[in-house]
Every structure is written in C-alpha cells, then in structure tokens.
C-alpha atoms as an extended CHARMM CRD file, in Angstrom:
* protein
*
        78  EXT
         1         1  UNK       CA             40.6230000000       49.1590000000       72.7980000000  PROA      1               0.0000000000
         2         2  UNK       CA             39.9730000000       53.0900000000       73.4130000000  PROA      2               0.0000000000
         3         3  UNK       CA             36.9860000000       54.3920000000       71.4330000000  PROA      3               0.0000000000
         4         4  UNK       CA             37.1900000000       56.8060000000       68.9730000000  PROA      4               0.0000000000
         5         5  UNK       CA             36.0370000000       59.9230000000       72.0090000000  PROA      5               0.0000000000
         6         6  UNK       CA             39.1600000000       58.7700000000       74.2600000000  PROA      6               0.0000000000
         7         7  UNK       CA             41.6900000000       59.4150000000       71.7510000000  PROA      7               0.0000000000
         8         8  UNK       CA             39.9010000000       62.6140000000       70.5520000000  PROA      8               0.0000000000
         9         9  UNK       CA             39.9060000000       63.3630000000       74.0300000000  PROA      9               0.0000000000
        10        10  UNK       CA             43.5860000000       62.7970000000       74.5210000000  PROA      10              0.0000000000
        11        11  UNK       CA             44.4480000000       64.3240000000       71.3510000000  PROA      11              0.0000000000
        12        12  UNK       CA             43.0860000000       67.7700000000       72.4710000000  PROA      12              0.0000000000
        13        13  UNK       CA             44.4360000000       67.3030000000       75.6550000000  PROA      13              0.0000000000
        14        14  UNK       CA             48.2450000000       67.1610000000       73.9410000000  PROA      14              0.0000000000
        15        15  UNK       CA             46.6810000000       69.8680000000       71.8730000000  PROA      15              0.0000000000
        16        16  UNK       CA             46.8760000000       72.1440000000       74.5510000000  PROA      16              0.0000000000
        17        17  UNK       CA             50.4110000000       70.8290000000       76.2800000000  PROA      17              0.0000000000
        18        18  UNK       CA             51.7290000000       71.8200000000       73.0870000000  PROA      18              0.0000000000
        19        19  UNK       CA             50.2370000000       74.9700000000       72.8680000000  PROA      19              0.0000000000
        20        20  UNK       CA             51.4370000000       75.7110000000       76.5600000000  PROA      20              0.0000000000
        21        21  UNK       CA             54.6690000000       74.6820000000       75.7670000000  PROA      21              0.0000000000
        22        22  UNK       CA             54.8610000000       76.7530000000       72.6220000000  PROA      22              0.0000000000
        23        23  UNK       CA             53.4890000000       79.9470000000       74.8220000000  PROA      23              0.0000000000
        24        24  UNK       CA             56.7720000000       79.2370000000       77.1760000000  PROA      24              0.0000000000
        25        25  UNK       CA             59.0870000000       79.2660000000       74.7440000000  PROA      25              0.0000000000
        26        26  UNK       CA             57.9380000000       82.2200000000       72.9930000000  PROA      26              0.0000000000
        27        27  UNK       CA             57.8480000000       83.9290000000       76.4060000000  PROA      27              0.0000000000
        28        28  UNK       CA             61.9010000000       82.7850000000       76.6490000000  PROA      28              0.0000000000
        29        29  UNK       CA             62.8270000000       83.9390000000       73.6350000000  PROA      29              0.0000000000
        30        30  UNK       CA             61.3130000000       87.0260000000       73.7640000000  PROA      30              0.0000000000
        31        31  UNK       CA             63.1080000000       87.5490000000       76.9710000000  PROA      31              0.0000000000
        32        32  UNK       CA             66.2060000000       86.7670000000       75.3770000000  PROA      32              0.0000000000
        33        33  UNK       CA             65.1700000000       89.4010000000       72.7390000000  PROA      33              0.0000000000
        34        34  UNK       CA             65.1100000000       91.7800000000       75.7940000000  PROA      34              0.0000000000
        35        35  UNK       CA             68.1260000000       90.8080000000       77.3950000000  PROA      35              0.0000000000
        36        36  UNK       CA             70.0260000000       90.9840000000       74.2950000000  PROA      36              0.0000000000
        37        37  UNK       CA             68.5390000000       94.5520000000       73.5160000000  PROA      37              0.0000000000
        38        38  UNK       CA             70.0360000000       95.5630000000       76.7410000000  PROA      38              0.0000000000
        39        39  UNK       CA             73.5990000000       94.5180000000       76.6470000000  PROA      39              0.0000000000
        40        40  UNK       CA             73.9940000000       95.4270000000       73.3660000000  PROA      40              0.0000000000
        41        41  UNK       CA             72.8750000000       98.7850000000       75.1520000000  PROA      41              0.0000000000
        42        42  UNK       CA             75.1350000000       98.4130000000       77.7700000000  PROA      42              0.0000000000
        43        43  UNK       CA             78.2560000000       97.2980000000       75.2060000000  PROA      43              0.0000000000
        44        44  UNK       CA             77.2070000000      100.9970000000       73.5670000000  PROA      44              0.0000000000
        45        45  UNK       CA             77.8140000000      102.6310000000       76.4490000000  PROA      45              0.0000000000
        46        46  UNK       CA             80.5870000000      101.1140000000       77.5270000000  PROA      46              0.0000000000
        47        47  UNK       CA             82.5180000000      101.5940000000       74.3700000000  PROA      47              0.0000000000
        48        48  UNK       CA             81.3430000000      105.6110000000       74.4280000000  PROA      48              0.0000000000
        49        49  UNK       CA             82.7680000000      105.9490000000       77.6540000000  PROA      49              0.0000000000
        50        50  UNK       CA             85.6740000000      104.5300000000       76.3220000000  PROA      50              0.0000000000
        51        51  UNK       CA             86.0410000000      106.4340000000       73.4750000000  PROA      51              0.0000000000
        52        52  UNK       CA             85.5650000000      109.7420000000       75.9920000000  PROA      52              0.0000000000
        53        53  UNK       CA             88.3500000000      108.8290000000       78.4150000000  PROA      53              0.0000000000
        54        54  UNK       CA             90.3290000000      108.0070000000       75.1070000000  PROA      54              0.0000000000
        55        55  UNK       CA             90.0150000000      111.2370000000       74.0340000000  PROA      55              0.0000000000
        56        56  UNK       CA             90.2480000000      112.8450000000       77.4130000000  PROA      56              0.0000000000
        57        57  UNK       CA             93.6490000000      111.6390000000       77.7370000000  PROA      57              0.0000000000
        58        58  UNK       CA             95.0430000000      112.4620000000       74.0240000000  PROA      58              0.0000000000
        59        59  UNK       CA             93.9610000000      116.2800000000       75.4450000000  PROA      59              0.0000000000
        60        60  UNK       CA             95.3280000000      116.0900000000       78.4910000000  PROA      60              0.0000000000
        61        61  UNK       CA             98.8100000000      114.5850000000       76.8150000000  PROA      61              0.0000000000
        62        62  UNK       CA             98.8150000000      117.3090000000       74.5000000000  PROA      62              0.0000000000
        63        63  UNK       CA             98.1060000000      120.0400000000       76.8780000000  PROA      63              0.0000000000
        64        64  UNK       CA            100.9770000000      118.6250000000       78.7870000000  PROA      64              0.0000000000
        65        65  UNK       CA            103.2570000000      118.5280000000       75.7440000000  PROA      65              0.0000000000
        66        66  UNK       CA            102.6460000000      122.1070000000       75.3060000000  PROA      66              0.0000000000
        67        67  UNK       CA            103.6330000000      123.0900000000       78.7360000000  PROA      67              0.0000000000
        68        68  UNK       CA            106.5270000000      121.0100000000       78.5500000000  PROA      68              0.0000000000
        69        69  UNK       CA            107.6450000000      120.3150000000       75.4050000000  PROA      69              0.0000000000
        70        70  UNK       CA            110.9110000000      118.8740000000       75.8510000000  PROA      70              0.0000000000
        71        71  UNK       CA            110.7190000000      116.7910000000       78.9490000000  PROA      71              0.0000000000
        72        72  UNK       CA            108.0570000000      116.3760000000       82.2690000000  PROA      72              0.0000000000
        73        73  UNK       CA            109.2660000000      117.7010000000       85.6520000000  PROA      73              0.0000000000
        74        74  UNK       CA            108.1620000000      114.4660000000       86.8380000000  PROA      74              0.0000000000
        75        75  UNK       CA            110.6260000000      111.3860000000       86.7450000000  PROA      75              0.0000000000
        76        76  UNK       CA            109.7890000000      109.2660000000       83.2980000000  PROA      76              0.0000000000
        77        77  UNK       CA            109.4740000000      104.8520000000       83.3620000000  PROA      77              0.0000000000
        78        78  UNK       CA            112.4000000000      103.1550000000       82.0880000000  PROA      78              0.0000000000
C-alpha cells in the first residue's frame, strides 16, 4: 500500500505535468492569436489592392469611353 508521502509525492508531480501542459497550450493558442492577427492582415490588404485595381480600371474604361465614345479602334469579343 503507498503511504500517505508517495501519493503526495505523485500528486505534485501530476501537479506540475498539468501545469506544463497548460503552459503549451496557452503558448498554441496564443500563436494562433498571432497567426490569425496576420491573415486577417493579409485578407485587408488583399481586398485594398483589390478595390485599387477595381477602381483603376473603371478610370481607365472611362477615359477610354471618352476618347472613343462610339466604338474602340481595336477589334471587340463576340
């Protein structure tokens, strides 16, 4: 039968597993925070460069409607 200092011994010694354990997943979520935090970043970007070429092209479409209003000199899709 263990005596009353071996399981008070083995009880601090889970103790501190768990605590480790606990450590490591607050270390992996708080990575996750970070990774998170940067492609929601990244998605930010993304879509603002977007949005820029967007309007980049309604410009350009209207400058070129102005200069030729009724039809391109280029050949036009079917």
């Amino acid at each position: 039968m263990d005596s009353g200092a071996d399981l008070a011994e083995r009880a601090g010694a889970t103790m501190h597993e768990v605590t480790q354990a606990v450590q490591r997943v607050t270390n992996i979520m708080a990575q996750i925070s970070s990774a998170s935090h940067e492609q929601s970043t990244g998605i930010e970007q993304v879509n603002l460069a977007i949005a820029q070429m967007d309007q980049r092209r309604s410009r350009t479409r209207r400058s070129l409607r102005k200069r030729w209003p009724r039809r391109p000199p280029w050949p036009q899709a079917e």
